[in-house]
C-alpha positions in Angstrom: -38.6 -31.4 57.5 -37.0 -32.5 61.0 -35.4 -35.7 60.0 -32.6 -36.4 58.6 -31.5 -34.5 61.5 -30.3 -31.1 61.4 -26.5 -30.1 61.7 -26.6 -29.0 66.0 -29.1 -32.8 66.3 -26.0 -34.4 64.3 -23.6 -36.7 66.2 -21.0 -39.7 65.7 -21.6 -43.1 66.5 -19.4 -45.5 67.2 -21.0 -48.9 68.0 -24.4 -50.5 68.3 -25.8 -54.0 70.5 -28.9 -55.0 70.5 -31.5 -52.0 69.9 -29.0 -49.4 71.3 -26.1 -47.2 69.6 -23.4 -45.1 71.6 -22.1 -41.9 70.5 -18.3 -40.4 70.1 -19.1 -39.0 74.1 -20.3 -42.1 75.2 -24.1 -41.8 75.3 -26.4 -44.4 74.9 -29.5 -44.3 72.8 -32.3 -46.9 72.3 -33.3 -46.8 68.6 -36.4 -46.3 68.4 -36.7 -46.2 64.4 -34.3 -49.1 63.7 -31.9 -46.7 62.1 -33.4 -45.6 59.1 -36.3 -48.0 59.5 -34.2 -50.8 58.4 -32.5 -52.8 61.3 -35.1 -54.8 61.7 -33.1 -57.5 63.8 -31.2 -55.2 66.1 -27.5 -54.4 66.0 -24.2 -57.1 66.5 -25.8 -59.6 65.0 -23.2 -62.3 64.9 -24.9 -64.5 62.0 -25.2 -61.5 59.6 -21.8 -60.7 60.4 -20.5 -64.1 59.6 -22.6 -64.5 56.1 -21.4 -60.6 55.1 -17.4 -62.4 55.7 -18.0 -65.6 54.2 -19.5 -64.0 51.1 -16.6 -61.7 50.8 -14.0 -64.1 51.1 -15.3 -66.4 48.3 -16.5 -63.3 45.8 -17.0 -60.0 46.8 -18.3 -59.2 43.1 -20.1 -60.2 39.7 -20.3 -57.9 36.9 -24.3 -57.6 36.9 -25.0 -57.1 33.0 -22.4 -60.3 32.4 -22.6 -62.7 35.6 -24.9 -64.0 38.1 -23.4 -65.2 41.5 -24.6 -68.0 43.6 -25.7 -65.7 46.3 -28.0 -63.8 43.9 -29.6 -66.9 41.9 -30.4 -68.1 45.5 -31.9 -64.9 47.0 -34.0 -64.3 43.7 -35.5 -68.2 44.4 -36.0 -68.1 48.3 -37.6 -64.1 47.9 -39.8 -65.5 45.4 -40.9 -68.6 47.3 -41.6 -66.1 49.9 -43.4 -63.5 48.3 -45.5 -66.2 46.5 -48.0 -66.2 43.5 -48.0 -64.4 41.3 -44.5 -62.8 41.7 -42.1 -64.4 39.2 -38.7 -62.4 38.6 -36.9 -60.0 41.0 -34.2 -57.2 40.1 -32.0 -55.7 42.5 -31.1 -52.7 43.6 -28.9 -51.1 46.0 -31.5 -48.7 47.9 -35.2 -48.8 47.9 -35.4 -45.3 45.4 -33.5 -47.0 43.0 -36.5 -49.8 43.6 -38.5 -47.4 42.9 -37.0 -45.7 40.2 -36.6 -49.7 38.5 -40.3 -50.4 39.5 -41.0 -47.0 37.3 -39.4 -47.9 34.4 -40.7 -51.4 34.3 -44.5 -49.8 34.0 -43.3 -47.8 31.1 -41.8 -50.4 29.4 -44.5 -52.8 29.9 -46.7 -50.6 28.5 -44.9 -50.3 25.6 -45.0 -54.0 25.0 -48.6 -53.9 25.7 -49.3 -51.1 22.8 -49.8 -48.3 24.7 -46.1 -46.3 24.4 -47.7 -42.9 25.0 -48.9 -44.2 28.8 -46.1 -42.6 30.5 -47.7 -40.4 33.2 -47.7 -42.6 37.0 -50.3 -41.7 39.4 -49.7 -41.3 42.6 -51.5 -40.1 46.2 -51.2 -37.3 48.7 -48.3 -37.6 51.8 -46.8 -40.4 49.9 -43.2 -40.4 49.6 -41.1 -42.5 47.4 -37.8 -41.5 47.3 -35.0 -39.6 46.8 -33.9 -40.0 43.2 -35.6 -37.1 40.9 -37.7 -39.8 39.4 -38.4 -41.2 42.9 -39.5 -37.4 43.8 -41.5 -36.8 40.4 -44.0 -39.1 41.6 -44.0 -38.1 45.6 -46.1 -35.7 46.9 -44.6 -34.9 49.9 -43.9 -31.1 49.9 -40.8 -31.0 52.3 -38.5 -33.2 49.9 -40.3 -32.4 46.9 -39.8 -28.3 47.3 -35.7 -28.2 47.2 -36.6 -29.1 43.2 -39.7 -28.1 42.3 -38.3 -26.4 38.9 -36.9 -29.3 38.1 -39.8 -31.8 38.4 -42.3 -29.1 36.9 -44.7 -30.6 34.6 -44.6 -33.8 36.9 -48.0 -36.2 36.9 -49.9 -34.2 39.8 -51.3 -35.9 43.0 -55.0 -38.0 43.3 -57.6 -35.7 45.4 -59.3 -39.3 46.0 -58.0 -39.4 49.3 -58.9 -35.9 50.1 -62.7 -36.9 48.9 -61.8 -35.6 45.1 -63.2 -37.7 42.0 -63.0 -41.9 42.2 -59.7 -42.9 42.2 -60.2 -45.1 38.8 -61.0 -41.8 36.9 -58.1 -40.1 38.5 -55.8 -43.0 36.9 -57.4 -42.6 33.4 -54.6 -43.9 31.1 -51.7 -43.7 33.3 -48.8 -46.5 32.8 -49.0 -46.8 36.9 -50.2 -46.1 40.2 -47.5 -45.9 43.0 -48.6 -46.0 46.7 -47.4 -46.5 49.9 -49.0 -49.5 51.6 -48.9 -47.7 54.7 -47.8 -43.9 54.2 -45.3 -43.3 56.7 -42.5 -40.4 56.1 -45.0 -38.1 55.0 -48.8 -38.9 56.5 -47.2 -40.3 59.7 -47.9 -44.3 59.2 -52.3 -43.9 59.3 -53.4 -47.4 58.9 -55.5 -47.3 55.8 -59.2 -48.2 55.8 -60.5 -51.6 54.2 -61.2 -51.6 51.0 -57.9 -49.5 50.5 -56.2 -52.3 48.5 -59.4 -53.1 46.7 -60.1 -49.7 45.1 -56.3 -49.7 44.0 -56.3 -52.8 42.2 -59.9 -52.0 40.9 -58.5 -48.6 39.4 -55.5 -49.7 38.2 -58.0 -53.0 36.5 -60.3 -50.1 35.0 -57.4 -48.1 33.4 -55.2 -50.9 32.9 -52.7 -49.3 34.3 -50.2 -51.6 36.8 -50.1 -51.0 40.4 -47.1 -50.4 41.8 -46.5 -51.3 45.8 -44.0 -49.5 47.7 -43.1 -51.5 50.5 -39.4 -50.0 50.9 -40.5 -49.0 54.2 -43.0 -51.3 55.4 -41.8 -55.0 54.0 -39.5 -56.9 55.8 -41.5 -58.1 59.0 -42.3 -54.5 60.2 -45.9 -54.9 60.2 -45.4 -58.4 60.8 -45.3 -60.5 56.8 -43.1 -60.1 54.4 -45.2 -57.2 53.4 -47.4 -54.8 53.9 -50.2 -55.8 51.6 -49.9 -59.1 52.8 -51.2 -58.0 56.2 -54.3 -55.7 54.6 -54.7 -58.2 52.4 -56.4 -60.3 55.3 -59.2 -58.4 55.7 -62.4 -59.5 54.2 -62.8 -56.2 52.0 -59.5 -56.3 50.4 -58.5 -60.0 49.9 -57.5 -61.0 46.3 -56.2 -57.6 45.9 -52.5 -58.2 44.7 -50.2 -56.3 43.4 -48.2 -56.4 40.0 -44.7 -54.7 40.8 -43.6 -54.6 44.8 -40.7 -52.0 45.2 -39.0 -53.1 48.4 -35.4 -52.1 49.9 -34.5 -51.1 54.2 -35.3 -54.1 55.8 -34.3 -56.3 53.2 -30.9 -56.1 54.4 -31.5 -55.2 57.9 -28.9 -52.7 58.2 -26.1 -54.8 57.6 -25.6 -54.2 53.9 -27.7 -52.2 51.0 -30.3 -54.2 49.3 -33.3 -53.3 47.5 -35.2 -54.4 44.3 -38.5 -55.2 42.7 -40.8 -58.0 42.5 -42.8 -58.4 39.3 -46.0 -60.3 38.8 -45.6 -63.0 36.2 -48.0 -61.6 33.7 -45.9 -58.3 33.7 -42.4 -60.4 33.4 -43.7 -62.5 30.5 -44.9 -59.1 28.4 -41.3 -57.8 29.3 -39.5 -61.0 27.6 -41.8 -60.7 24.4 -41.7 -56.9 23.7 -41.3 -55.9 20.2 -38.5 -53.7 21.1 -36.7 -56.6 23.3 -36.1 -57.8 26.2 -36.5 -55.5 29.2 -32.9 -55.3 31.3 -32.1 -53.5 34.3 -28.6 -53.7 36.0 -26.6 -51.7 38.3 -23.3 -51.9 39.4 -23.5 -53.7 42.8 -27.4 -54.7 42.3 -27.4 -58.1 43.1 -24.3 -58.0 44.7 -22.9 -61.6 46.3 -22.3 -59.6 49.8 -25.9 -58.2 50.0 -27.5 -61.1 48.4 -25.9 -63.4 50.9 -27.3 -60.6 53.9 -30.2 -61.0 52.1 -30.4 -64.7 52.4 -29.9 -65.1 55.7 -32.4 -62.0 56.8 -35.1 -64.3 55.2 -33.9 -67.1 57.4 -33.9 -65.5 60.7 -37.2 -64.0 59.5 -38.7 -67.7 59.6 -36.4 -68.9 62.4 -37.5 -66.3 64.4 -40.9 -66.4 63.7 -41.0 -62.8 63.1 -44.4 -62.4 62.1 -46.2 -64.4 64.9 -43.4 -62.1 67.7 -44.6 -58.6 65.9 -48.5 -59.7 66.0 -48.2 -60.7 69.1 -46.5 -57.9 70.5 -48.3 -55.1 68.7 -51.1 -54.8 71.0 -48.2 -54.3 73.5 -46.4 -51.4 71.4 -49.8 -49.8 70.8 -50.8 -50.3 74.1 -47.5 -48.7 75.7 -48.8 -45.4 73.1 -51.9 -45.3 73.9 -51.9 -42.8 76.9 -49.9 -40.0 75.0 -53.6 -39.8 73.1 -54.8 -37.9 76.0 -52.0 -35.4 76.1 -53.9 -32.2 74.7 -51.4 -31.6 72.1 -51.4 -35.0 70.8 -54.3 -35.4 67.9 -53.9 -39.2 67.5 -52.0 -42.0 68.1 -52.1 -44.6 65.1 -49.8 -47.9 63.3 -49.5 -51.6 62.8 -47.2 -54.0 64.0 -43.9 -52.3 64.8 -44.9 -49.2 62.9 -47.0 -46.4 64.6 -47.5 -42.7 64.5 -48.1 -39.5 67.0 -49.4 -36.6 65.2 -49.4 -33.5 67.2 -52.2 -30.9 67.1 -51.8 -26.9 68.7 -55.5 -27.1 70.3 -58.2 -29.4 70.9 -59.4 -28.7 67.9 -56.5 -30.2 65.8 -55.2 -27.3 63.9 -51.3 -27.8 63.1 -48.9 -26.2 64.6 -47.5 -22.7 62.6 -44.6 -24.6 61.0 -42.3 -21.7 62.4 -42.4 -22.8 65.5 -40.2 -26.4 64.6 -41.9 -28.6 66.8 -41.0 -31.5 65.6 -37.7 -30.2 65.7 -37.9 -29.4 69.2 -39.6 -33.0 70.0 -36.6 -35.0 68.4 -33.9 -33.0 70.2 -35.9 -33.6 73.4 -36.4 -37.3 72.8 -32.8 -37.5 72.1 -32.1 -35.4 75.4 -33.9 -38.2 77.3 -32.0 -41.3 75.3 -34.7 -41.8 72.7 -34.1 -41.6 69.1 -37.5 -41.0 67.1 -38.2 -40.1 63.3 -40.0 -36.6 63.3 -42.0 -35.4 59.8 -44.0 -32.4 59.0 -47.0 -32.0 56.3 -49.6 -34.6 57.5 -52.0 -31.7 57.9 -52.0 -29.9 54.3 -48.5 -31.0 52.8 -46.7 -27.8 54.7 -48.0 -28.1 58.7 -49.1 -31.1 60.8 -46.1 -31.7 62.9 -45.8 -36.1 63.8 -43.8 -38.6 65.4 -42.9 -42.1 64.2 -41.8 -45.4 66.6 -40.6 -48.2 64.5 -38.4 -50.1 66.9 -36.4 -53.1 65.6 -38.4 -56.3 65.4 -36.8 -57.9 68.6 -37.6 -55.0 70.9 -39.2 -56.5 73.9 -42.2 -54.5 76.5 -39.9 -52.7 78.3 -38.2 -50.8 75.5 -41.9 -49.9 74.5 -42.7 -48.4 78.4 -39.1 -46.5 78.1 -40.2 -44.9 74.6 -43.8 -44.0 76.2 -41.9 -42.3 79.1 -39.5 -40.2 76.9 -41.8 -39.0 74.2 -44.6 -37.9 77.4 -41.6 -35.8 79.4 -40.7 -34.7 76.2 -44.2 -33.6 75.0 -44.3 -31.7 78.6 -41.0 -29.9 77.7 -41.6 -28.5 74.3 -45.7 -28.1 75.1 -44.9 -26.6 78.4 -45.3 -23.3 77.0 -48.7 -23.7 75.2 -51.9 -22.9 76.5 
């Protein structure tokens, strides 16, 4: 695994305008992966700022299980009104695997309520990652987080084969509470866009087995591929319209940077069963989920979402982004270049014939270190071959990035391909 970075890639920062951050030596970097793949607005935002003060200095905090706050009531009703039908309730979290991990136990309890209390395995596919939290990790099949803890997830729900061409993904959910997905797998596949009919055969598997599906949108929602969220955007296409789903985990970019937010959406059919289960109420509360600060961050990332017209700017500018990629395709160790919107990946190959790279030889170690060499900091993953090799790249620039940021990230992944490939036939 090659990001988070290693301990020699590891510096201090010590301030941030615009898309670029400056080290402790007083090197500049253009963030090419919006920190974690979450400030989606850019850095020194003075309106973020201002909310994050005046939300402090009026109240910092509200007991979760007892109170609500202002700021929370009125994120919960402008989310809502911008997810749309048929989302009904949110519950916060403070990071997107706690989303996850809330989005999990949601499907077990509705099942519950439903009649089915022994539907407590979750489904999930190959490359996709959903966390960090052991439950998070239970349902991710991404070898290089999962391997660290292997003996303690044993006996986990195993990975779908339907994307490697195993049985039809409805039989592979059977009686399973959930199916959790990535709309676009990014950390661990390296962002392919998937084909249409994607969405369709997940809400037609999850309908067969009556099992709830189960969005993760941590990485993609928020205006990275240009809506709210992903399935939003797939959701256009003629073979996957009316494909929605019932839970939407969701965290990053909801607070672009500036404070920790995350939560869950739930469709209204899966709220309601929650409120009349035999066993009560479903609750879910955290210390600072929902907190006044990050709610009111919250708030106003919404705003300058529809201010700024963020999903018209990242649409538009796409084709720009992808185009600005496009020519490292022809490099002979790069297999393909792929994304959407403001989220694309590089996989590398060691031949023509696009056979991985023995993971001994760290390239994507070696490609980050000589991106960052060259001002450019990148997100580098291993496994999208067979879970262990296929060494890839991911660009996810901050949603104001302009054309020329996308021509200076071209330049310094192509000088740096030619540095770490220079010794490879």
């Amino acid at each position: 695994m090659a990001s988070p970075a290693s301990p020699s890639l590891r510096s201090t920062l010590v301030r941030a305008e615009g898309i670029h951050v400056w080290d402790a030596g007083g090197r500049r970097y253009l963030d090419a992966i919006s920190g974690a793949f979450c400030v989606q607005l850019g850095y020194s935002r003075t309106d973020l700022v201002r909310v994050m003060a005046e939300a402090a200095s009026r109240l910092p905090f509200a007991r979760p299980t007892t109170f609500d706050s202002e700021e929370s009531e009125g994120y919960a009703r402008e989310l809502l009104a911008a997810a749309g039908p048929p989302f009904s309730r949110v519950l916060f979290t403070s990071s997107g695997s706690e989303a996850v991990e809330a989005a999990l136990k949601t499907a077990y309890r509705y099942q519950r309520a439903a009649g089915y209390a022994g539907r407590t395995r979750v489904a999930h596919l190959r490359g996709h990652f959903h966390g960090a939290t052991l439950a998070a990790l239970q349902v991710t099949d991404y070898g290089p987080r999962r391997a660290p803890y292997e003996t303690v997830l044993a006996g986990g729900s195993p990975a779908l084969a339907e994307e490697a061409g195993g049985r039809p993904l409805d039989e592979e959910v059977g009686d399973a509470a959930a199916l959790i997905a990535e709309t676009v797998p990014a950390a661990g596949l390296g962002a392919p866009v998937p084909p249409p009919g994607y969405l369709a055969r997940l809400r037609g598997a999850c309908d067969a087995g009556r099992a709830l599906w189960i969005a993760d949108e941590v990485l993609t929602g928020f205006g990275r591929v240009g809506p709210l969220f992903a399935w939003k955007r797939l959701a256009e296409r003629p073979e996957d319209q009316g494909a929605v789903p019932d839970i939407v985990a969701f965290g990053k970019g909801a607070g672009a940077g500036y404070a920790p937010v995350g939560g869950v959406l739930l469709a209204h059919r899966v709220a309601s069963a929650l409120d009349s289960a035999p066993d009560g109420p479903f609750v879910h509360a955290q210390t600072y989920g929902g907190n006044p600060i990050a709610c009111a961050v919250g708030r106003r990332v919404l705003a300058a979402l529809r201010e700024e017209k963020i999903d018209a700017r990242v649409r538009e500018k796409e084709t720009l982004l992808a185009g600005a990629l496009a020519p490292l395709a022809r490099h002979p160790h790069v297999r393909e270049v792929h994304g959407l919107g403001f989220l694309h990946g590089v996989e590398l190959q060691a031949d023509r014939s696009g056979a991985p790279f023995p993971r001994g030889l760290a390239i994507a170690e070696r490609m980050e270190a000589a991106c960052r060499e060259r001002g450019i900091l990148v997100y580098t993953g291993v496994g999208s071959a067979d879970g262990a090799r296929g060494d890839f790249l991911l660009i996810a620039p901050p949603l104001v990035s302009d054309p020329h940021h996308f021509a200076q990230i071209a330049i310094a992944i192509t000088r740096a391909l030619d540095e770490v490939m220079g010794g490879f036939p």
